[in-house]
C-alpha positions in Angstrom: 9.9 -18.3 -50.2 6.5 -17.8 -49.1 7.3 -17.4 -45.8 9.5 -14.9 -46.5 6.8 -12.9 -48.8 4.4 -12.8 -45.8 7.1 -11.3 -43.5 7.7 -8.9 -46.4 3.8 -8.0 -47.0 3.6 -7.6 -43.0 6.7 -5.3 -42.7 4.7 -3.0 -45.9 1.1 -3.0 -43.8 2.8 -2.2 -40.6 4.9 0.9 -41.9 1.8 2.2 -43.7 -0.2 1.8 -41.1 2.2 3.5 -39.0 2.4 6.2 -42.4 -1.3 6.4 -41.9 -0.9 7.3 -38.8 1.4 10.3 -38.2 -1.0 12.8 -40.5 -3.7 11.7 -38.0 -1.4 13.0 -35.4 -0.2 16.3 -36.7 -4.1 17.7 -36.7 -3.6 17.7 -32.9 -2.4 20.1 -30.5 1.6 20.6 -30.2 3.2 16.9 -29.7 6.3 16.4 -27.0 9.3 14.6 -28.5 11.2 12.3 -26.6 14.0 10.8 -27.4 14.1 9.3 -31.0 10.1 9.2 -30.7 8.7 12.3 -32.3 5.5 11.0 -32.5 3.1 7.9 -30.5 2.6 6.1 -33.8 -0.7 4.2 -34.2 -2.8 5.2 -31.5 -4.7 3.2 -29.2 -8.1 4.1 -30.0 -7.4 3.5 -33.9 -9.1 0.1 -35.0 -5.5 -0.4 -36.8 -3.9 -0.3 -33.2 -3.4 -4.1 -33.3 -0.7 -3.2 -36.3 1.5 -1.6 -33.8 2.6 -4.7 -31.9 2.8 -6.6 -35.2 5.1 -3.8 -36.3 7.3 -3.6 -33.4 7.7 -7.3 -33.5 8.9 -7.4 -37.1 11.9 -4.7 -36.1 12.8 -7.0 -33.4 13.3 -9.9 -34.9 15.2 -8.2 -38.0 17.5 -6.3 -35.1 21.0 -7.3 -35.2 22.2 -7.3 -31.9 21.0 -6.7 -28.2 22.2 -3.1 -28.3 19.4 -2.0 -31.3 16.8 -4.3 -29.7 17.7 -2.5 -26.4 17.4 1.0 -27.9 14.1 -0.1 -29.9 12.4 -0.9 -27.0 13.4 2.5 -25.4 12.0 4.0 -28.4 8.9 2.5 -28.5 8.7 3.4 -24.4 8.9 7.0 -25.6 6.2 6.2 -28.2 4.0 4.9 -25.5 4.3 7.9 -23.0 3.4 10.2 -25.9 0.1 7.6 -26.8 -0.9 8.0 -23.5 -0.4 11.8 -23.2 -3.0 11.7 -26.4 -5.7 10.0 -25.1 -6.2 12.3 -22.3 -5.4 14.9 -24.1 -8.4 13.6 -26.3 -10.4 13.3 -23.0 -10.6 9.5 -23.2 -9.7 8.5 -19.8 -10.4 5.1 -20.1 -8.5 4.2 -23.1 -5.7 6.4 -21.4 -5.4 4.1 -18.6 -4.8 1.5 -20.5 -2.3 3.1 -22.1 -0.9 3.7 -18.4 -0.9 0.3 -17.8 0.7 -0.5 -21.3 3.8 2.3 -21.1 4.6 1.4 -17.8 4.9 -2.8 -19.5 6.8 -1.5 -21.9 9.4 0.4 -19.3 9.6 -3.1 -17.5 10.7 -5.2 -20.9 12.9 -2.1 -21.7 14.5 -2.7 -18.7 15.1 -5.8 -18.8 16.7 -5.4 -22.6 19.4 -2.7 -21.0 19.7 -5.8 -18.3 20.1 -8.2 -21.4 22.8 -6.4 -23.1 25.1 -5.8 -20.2 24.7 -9.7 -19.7 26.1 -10.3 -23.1 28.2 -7.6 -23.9 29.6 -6.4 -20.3 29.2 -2.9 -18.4 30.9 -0.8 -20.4 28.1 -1.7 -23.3 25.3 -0.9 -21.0 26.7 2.3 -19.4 25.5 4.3 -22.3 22.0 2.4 -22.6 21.4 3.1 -18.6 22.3 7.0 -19.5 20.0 7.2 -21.9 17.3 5.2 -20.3 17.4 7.8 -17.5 17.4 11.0 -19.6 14.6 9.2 -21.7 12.5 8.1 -18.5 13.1 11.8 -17.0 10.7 13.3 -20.5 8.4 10.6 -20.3 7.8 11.8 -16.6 7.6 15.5 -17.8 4.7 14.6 -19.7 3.5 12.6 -17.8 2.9 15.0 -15.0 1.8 17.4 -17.8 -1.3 14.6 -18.3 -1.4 14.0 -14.5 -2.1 17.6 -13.5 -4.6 18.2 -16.3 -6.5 15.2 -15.7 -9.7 15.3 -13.7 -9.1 13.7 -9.8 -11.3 10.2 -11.1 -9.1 9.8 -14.3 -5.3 9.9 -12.2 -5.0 7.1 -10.5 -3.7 4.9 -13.9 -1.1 8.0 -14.0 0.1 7.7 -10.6 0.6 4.0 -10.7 2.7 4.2 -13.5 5.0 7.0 -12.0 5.0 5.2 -9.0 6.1 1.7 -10.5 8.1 3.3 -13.7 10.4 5.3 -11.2 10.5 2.4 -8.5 12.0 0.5 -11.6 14.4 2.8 -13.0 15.7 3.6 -9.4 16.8 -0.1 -8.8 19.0 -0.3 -12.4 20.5 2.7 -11.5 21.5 1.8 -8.4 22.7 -1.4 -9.5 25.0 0.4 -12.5 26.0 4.4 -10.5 25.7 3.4 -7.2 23.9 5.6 -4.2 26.0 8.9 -5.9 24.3 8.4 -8.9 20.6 7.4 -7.3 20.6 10.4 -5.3 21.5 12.8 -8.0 18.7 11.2 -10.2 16.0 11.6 -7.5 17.1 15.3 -7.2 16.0 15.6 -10.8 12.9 13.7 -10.2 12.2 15.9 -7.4 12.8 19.2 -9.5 10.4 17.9 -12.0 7.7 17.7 -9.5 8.4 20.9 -7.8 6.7 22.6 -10.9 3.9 21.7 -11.0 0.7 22.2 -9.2 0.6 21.9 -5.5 -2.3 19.0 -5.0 0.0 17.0 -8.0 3.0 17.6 -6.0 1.8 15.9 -2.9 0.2 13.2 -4.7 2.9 12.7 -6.2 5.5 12.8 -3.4 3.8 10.7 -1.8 3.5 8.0 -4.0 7.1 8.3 -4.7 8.2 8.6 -0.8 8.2 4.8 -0.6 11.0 4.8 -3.2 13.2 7.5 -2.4 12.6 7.3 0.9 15.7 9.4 3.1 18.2 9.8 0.0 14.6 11.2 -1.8 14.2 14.3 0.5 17.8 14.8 1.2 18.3 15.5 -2.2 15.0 17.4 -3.4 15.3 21.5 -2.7 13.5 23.5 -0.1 10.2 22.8 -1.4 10.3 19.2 -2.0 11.5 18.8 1.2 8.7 21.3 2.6 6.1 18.6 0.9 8.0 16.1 2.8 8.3 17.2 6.2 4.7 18.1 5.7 3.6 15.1 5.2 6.1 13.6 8.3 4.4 15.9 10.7 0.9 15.3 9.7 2.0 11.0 10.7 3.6 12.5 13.7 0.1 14.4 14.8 -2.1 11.5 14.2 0.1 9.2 15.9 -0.2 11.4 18.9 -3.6 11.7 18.5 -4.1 8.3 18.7 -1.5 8.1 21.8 -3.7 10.6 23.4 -6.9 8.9 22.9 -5.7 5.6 23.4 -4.8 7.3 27.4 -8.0 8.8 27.5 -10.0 5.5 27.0 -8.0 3.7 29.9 -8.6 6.4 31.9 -12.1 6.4 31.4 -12.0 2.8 32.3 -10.5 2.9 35.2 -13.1 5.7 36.3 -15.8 3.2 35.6 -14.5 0.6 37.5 -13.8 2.7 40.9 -17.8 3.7 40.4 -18.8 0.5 40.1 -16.5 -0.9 43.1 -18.3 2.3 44.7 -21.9 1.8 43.9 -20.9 -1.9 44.9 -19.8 -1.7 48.2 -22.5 -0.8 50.4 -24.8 -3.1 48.3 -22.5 -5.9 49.1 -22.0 -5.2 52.9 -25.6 -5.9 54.1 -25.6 -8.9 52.4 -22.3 -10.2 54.3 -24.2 -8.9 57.2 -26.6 -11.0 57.0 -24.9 -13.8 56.1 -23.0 -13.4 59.2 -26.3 -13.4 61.3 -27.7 -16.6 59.7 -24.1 -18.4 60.2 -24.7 -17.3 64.0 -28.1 -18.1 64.7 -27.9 -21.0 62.8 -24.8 -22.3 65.2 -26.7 -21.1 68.0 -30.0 -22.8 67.5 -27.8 -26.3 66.8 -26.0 -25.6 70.5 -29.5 -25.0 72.3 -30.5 -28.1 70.3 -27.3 -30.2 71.2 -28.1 -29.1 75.1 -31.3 -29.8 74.9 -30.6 -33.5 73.8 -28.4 -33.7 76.5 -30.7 -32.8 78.9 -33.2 -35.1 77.8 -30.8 -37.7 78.1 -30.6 -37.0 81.5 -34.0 -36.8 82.4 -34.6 -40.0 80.3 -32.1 -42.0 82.3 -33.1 -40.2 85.6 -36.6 -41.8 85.0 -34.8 -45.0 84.1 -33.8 -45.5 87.4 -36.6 -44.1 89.3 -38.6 -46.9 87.8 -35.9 -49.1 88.4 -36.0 -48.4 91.9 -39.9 -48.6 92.3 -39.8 -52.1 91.1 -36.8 -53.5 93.7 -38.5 -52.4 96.3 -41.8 -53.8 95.5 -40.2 -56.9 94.9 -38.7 -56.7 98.6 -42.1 -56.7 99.7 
């Protein structure tokens, strides 16, 4: 019983909270629906913000099948993109990437609810979550280029990681469920989307999302989505050749340095074999005049030798 009159008192603070909220929100500029989400709920800079999860955790547990957990979690997705497109509306970039950070969490675990449900309850159940999901995730990226392009250069980076990883995610369950018909049609209308906006946001973000679509991507985009493309392409191809180019010029260079120095070299080298030579040549000579004149002292030693021998025999005859 008690336990049961917490839940109750928590389900009452969440939804006024939440009450307390949406006045809050109305004072603001014009807010985008998406889906079931008309408004972002608490928001994340409210010191009630911590109410939000407790809220969203009470309408799980009290949801009666995978299905309405499934489409929950899509709404609260929605909720998130729209949080985020208020904080930097409200100039609070740092609170808004969070809030990047956080939306694109909650596109994961929505995700892997669609996942969950087909699990459980077959194909056929999930072919109408997966549709939605990708007419759902096609607003949230509407506004979030709206935030993206309005942004100062410092504050997009949380943005563009959450487009890129958001998109890279829905692209692999639609592949999965429609197939490459249906993946190529959906990054046509990703591409659309990003055609209107500004020219700097379009190539930041075609390039972030060229990793994902990758060929299918720019078959399917129009003329000017495929002009970013090939745009980009070329400017790879250029430095590439660039570097082709310079990496020949430095061999080159090379191999002009070492001719010069085999040049400057050469006639340093040949005296020095010259002379060498000499040395070898006097130095054999000088031992063959010294061999002869051992020899020839030899001879004059022995010639002695028997001079003297010859003295004494013929004083002895005497």
């Amino acid at each position: 019983m008690f336990k049961f009159s917490t839940v109750l008192i928590g389900i009452v603070c969440a939804l006024a909270m939440v009450a307390i909220a949406v006045p809050a929100s109305a004072d603001n500029a014009e807010i985008t629906a998406i889906g079931d989400a008309t408004t972002p709920g608490i928001l994340p800079d409210s010191g009630f913000y911590f109410m939000n999860s407790w809220g969203r955790n009470l309408q799980l547990m009290f949801a009666g099948s995978d299905t309405a957990k499934a489409k929950l979690m899509l709404k609260y997705t929605n909720e998130d993109a729209l949080a985020l497109k208020e904080m930097y509306a409200a100039g609070k970039y740092d609170v808004g990437a969070k809030q990047a950070d956080q939306y694109a969490l909650q596109l994961q675990s929505t995700i892997q609810a669609v996942e969950q449900v087909q699990a459980s309850q077959g194909e056929q159940a999930s072919a109408e979550l997966i549709a939605k999901l990708e007419q759902n995730y096609l607003r949230q990226q509407e506004v979030l280029l709206s935030v993206l392009e309005r942004a100062p250069e410092a504050a997009q980076t949380g943005i563009l990681n959450a487009i890129e990883n958001s998109d890279k995610h829905v692209a692999t369950v639609i592949l999965a469920h429609e197939g490459q018909a249906g993946l190529q049609q959906y990054q046509s209308q990703v591409n659309q989307q990003t055609n209107n906006v500004g020219e700097e946001t379009k190539i930041r973000v075609q390039q972030r999302l060229q990793v994902t679509h990758g060929q299918s991507g720019q078959s399917s985009g129009n003329s000017g989505g495929q002009g970013v493309m090939t745009q980009t392409q070329v400017q790879t191809q250029t430095q590439t050749q660039s570097q082709a180019q310079a990496q020949a010029q430095a061999q080159a260079q090379a191999q002009d340095q070492a001719q010069t120095q085999t040049q400057i070299l050469t006639p340093v080298l040949s005296p020095i074999q010259v002379q060498a030579q000499t040395s070898v040549q006097t130095l054999l000579q000088t031992e063959e005049q010294g061999d002869k004149q051992n020899v020839q002292n030899q001879g004059n030693g022995q010639s002695n030798n028997n001079a003297n021998a010859g003295g004494q025999g013929g004083g002895n005859q005497e």
